[in-house]
Wavefront OBJ file of the C-alpha trace (Angstrom):
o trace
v 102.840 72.096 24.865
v 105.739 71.747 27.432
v 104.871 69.512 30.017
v 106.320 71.512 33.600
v 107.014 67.969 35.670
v 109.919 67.405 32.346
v 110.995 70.321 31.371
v 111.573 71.923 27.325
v 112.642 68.847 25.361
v 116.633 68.240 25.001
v 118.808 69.629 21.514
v 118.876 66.716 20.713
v 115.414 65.404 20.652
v 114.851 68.825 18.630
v 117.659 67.916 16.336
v 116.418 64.153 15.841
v 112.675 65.501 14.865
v 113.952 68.158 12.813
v 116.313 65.436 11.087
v 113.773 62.724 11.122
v 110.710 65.314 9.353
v 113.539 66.445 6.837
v 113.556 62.868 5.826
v 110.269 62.086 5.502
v 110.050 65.174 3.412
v 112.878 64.242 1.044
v 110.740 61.132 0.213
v 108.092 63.828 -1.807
v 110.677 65.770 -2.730
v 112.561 63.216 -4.366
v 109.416 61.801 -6.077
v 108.512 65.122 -7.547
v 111.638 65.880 -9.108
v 111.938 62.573 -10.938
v 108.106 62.848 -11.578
v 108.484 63.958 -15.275
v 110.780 60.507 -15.881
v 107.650 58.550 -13.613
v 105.210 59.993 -15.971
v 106.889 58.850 -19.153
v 107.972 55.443 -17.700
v 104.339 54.287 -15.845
v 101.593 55.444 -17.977
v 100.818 55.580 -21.450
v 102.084 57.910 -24.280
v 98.911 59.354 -25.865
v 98.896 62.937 -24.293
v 101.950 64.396 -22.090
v 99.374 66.128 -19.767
v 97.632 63.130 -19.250
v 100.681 61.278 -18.048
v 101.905 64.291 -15.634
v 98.182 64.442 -14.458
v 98.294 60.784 -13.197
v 101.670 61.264 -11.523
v 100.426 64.214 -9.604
v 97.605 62.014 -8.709
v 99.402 59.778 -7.033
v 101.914 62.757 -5.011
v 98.107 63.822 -3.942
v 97.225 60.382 -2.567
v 100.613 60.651 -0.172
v 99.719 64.067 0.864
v 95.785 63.083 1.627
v 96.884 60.076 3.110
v 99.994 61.212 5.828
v 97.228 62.351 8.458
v 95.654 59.151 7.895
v 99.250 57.290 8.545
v 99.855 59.770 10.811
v 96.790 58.813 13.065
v 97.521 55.607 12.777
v 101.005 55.174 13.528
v 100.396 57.143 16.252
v 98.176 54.830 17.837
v 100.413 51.559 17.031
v 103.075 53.768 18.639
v 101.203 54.574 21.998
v 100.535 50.349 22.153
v 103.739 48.920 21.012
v 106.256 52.006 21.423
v 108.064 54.495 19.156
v 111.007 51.881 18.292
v 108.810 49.824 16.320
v 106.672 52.545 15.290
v 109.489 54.390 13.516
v 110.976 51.104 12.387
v 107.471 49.591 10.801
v 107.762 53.269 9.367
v 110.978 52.943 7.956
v 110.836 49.501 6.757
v 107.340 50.746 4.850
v 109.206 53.640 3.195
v 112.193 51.236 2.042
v 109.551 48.989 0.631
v 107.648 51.222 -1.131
v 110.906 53.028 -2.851
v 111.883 49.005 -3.918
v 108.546 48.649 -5.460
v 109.194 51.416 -7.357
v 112.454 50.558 -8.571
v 111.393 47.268 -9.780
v 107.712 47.932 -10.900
v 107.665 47.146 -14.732
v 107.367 50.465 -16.951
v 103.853 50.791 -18.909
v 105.876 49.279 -22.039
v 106.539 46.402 -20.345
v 103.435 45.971 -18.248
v 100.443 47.823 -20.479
v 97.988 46.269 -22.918
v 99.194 44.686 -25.258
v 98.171 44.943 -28.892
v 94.884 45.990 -29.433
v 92.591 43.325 -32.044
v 89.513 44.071 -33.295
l 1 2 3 4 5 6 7 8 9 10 11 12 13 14 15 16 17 18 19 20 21 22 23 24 25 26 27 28 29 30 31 32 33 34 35 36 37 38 39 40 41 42 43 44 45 46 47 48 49 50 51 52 53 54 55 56 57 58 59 60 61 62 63 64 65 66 67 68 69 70 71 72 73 74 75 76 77 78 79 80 81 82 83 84 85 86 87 88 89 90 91 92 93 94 95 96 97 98 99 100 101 102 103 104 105 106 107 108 109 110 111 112 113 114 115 116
């Protein structure tokens, strides 16, 4: 809704939402095409559905969970201001793209040998 007392919003606040949501969108982008090398790197072997199951599990979690962020950074944002809102936001997307980079693969990091 267009507030009357400021007017339509400037170019380039459109340009710096459109630029800033096409971002945030590359994250899940990026993370589904590289899915298939997730799904063979951080769960086990046994069944190939099974592993592309679990990685779609987790894309779902990000999906259910940006309203939730949403809400939520929208309140931290209306107390402490959109500067530190959209850096706290940046700074958690950087952090968890490093976790991911250096999380140990399921070789690495699974059970080891079974004993009986």
């Amino acid at each position: 809704m267009i507030d009357e007392a400021q007017g339509p919003p400037s170019k380039a606040a459109v340009a710096g939402a459109l630029v800033g949501n096409a971002i945030e969108w590359y994250d899940f982008l990026a993370y589904s095409i590289f899915s298939l090398y997730f799904a063979k790197a951080f769960f086990p072997a046994d069944a190939t559905t099974v592993q592309l199951m679990n990685t779609a599990a987790i894309a779902a979690v990000g999906y259910v969970g940006r309203p939730l962020g949403s809400c939520l950074i929208g309140l931290y944002a209306d107390r402490r201001g959109r500067r530190r809102a959209l850096t706290l936001l940046v700074g958690g997307m950087c952090l968890g793209s490093m976790m991911i980079a250096l999380a140990p693969t399921y070789a690495i990091a699974g059970p080891g040998p079974q004993r009986c």
